[in-house]
N, C-alpha and C positions, 0 to 999 in steps of 0.2 A: 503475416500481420506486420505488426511495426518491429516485431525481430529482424524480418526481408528488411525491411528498408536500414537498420541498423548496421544490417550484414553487408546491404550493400553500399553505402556509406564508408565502413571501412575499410571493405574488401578494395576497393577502388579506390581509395585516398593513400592506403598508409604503407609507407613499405620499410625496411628496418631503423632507419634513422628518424622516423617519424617521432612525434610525442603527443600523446593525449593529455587533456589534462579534465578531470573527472570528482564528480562530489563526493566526499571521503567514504560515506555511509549512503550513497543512492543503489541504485538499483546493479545488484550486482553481477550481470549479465555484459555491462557493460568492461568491467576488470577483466573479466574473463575473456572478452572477446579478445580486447587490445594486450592484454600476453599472449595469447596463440597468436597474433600477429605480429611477435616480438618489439613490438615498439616503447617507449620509454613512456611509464605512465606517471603524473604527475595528479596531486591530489590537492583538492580545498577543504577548508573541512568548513564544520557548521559549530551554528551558537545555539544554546539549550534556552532557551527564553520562559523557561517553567509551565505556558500552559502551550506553547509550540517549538518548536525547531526553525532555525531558517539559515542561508547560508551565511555565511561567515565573509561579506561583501568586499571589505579590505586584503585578507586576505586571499578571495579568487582574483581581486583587479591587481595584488602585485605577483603572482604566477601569472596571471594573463599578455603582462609585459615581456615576458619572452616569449610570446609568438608560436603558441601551440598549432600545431595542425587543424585538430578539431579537439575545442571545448565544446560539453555533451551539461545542458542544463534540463533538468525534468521539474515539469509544472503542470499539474500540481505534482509534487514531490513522492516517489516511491523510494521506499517504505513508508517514510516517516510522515506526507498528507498535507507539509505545509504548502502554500504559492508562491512563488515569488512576486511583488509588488511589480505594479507598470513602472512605477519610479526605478527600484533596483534593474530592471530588463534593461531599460530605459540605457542608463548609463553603465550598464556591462556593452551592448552590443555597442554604442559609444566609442569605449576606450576599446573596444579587438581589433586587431591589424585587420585588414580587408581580406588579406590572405587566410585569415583563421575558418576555416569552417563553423558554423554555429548550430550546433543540433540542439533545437528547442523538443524533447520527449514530451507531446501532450497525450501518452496513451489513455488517462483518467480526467480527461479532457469530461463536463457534463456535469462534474456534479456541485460543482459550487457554486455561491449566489454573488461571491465577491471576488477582486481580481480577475477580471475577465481579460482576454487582451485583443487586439486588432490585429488579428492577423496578418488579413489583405495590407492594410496599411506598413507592417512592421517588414514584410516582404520586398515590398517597394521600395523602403529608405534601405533596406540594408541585404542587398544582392547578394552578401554570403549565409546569410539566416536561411535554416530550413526547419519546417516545423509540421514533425510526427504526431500523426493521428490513426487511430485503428478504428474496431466495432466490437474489440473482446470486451468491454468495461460497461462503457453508459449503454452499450446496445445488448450486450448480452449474446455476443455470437463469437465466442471465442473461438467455435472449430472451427469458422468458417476461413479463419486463418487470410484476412482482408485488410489491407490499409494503406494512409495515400499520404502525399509528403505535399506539403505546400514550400515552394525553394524560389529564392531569387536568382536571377538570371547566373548570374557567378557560380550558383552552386553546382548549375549544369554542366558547366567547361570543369569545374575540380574532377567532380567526378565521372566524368567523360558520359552524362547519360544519354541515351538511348533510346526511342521507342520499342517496345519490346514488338517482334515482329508479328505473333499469332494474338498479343495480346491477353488478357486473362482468363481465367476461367469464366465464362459465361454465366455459368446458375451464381456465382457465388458474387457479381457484379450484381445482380437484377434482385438478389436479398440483400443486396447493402443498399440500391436504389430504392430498394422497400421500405428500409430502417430511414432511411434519409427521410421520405417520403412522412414518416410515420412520427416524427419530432413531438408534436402532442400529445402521446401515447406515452412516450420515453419520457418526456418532461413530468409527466405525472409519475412516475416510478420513481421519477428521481429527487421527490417531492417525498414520495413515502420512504425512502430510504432517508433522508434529512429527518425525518419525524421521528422514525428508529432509533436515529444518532443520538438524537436529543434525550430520548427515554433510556438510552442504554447508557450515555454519559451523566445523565442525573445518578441514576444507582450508583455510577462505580465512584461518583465523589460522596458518597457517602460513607465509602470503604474504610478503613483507616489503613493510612501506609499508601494507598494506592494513586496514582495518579492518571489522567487521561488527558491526550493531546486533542487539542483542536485539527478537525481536519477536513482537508477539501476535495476528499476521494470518497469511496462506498465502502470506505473501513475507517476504523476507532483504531487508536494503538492506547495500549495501556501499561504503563509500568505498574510492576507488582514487585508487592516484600519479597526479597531477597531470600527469605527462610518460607514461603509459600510457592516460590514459583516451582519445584521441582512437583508438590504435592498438586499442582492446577494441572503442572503437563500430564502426569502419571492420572489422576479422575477426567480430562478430557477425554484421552486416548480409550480408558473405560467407559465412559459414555457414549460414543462413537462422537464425539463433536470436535471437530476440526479448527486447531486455530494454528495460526501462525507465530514461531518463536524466533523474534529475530535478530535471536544471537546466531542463527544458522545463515543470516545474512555477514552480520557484522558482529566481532566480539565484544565490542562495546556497546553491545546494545544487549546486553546477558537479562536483563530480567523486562526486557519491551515485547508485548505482544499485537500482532495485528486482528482484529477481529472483524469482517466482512461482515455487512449487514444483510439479514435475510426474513424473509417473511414473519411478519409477527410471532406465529404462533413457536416460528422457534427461535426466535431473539427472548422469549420466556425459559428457556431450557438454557441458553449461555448465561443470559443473565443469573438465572439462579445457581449455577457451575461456580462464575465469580460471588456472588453472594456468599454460598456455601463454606466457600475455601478459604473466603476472608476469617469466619471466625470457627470454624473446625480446626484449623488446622492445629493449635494449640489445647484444642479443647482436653479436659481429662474425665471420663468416665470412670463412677464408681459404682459400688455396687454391685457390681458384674454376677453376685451371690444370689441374688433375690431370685425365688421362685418366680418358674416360668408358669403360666396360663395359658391353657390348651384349650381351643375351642373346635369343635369338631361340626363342620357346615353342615348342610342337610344334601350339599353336592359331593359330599365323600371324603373331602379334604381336609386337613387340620392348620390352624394358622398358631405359632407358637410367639409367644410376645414376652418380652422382658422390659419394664417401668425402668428408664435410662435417666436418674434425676443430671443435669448439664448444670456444673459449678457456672460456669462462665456466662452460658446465655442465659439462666434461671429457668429454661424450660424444663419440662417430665417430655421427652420422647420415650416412644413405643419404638425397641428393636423387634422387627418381626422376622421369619421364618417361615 
């Protein structure tokens, strides 16, 4: 997928005196790579603009001035979901030496309505641009482990490529000719995941404490209180609902979580995960004394219940058994 093309990107380019230069908190596969190839990583960092993230523009164009090997920009943004503007691309690929490589990461390429960019067009002016695309995200075929590099002429002599001799795997060309083939199908999916976004980012601003990024991927990030998030990871893990915590990316990202959008019926089950833990978490339970009421079905079973009066939400819950 667009990991090959990353691999071979720097497999090919960089060799110990090299230097990359990488978004402080993007996707961290990239850090990883460029230290096993011992090269000198250099970092930009980003600005928190309260209901998004985006990168920190001055600060990537005055690192950009010494002439990295290959700066590595992702659009829309992993983890964090923002895009970067045609204006900002615009005048980064501008001021890069010719010599720089420019790895445009569009693996969540699909699902936004805004910021789109000209590829073919942006490829033409600037022969060191290459711009990664896969089929794991908007197409949903992650195993099929597929993806293809749009590069201007320059980028071919950097990294000495090649036609691959046997070419690729066959079935798994004629399912991505399928997916290609299939754009009205997947535009509609990607229409029902925007609708999700919106119903699941309404609830979480109603949270208190809580905040949600704007974003232009097929997930929400959400910062959560500080004294909640331990108790959201510990009831996901219980629920079997899977999200992503991504301070396991970045540590400065200690209470941001990623949430992937999915079929209605269980974006009602996340959602109600974050509802719950917004105001449980503090809650205090009295009574705990009061006689239980034993009801015995006519199917054999007994259901034991305790009247649970909630200081905080003013509700009576039923603890059952």
């Amino acid at each position: 997928g667009v990991m090959g093309i990353i691999h071979r990107v720097f497999d090919y380019l960089l060799s110990g005196s090299s230097t990359v230069l990488l978004p402080s908190l993007g996707y961290p596969r990239y850090h990883k790579l460029a230290k096993a190839n011992g090269v000198k990583v250099e970092t930009f960092n980003f600005k928190d603009n309260n209901s998004r993230f985006s990168y920190d523009l001055n600060d990537l164009l005055t690192k950009l001035k010494k002439k990295p090997d290959i700066l590595v920009l992702i659009d829309p943004e992993s983890p964090l979901g923002f895009s970067i503007t045609n204006e900002e691309l615009d005048l980064i690929l501008e001021e890069a030496n010719p010599s720089t490589l420019i790895m445009l990461d569009q693996a969540h390429e699909g699902f936004r309505e805004t910021h789109p960019k000209d590829v073919e067009g942006l490829i033409k002016k600037y022969p060191n641009l290459l711009v990664a695309r896969g089929f794991s995200k908007f197409y949903g075929l992650a195993g099929l482990r597929i993806a293809y590099a749009l590069c201007g002429t320059e980028v071919k002599r950097m990294i000495n490529f090649k036609d691959r001799y046997l070419g690729f795997d066959s079935f798994a060309q004629k399912v991505a000719i399928a997916a290609l083939d299939s754009e009205k199908h997947y535009r509609q999916n990607a229409q029902l995941i925007r609708e999700e976004k919106v119903k699941f980012s309404n609830l979480i601003k109603t949270l208190p404490g809580y905040r949600i990024l704007e974003s232009d991927t097929s997930s929400c990030v959400v910062q959560v209180p500080d004294e909640q998030s331990e108790l959201l990871r510990r009831q996901a893990k219980e629920a079997g609902i899977a999200i992503r915590h991504l301070e396991e990316y970045h540590g400065e990202l200690k209470n941001f979580y990623r949430v992937t959008m999915c079929p209605a019926e269980q974006m009602v089950l996340i959602a109600d995960l974050f509802h719950s833990i917004s105001w449980l978490h503090d809650l205090k339970i009295h009574n705990l004394d009061v006689n239980s009421m034993i009801n015995t079905r006519d199917a054999g079973y007994s259901v034991h219940r305790k009247e649970l009066p909630c200081e905080k939400s003013k509700l009576l819950l039923g603890w059952h058994r």
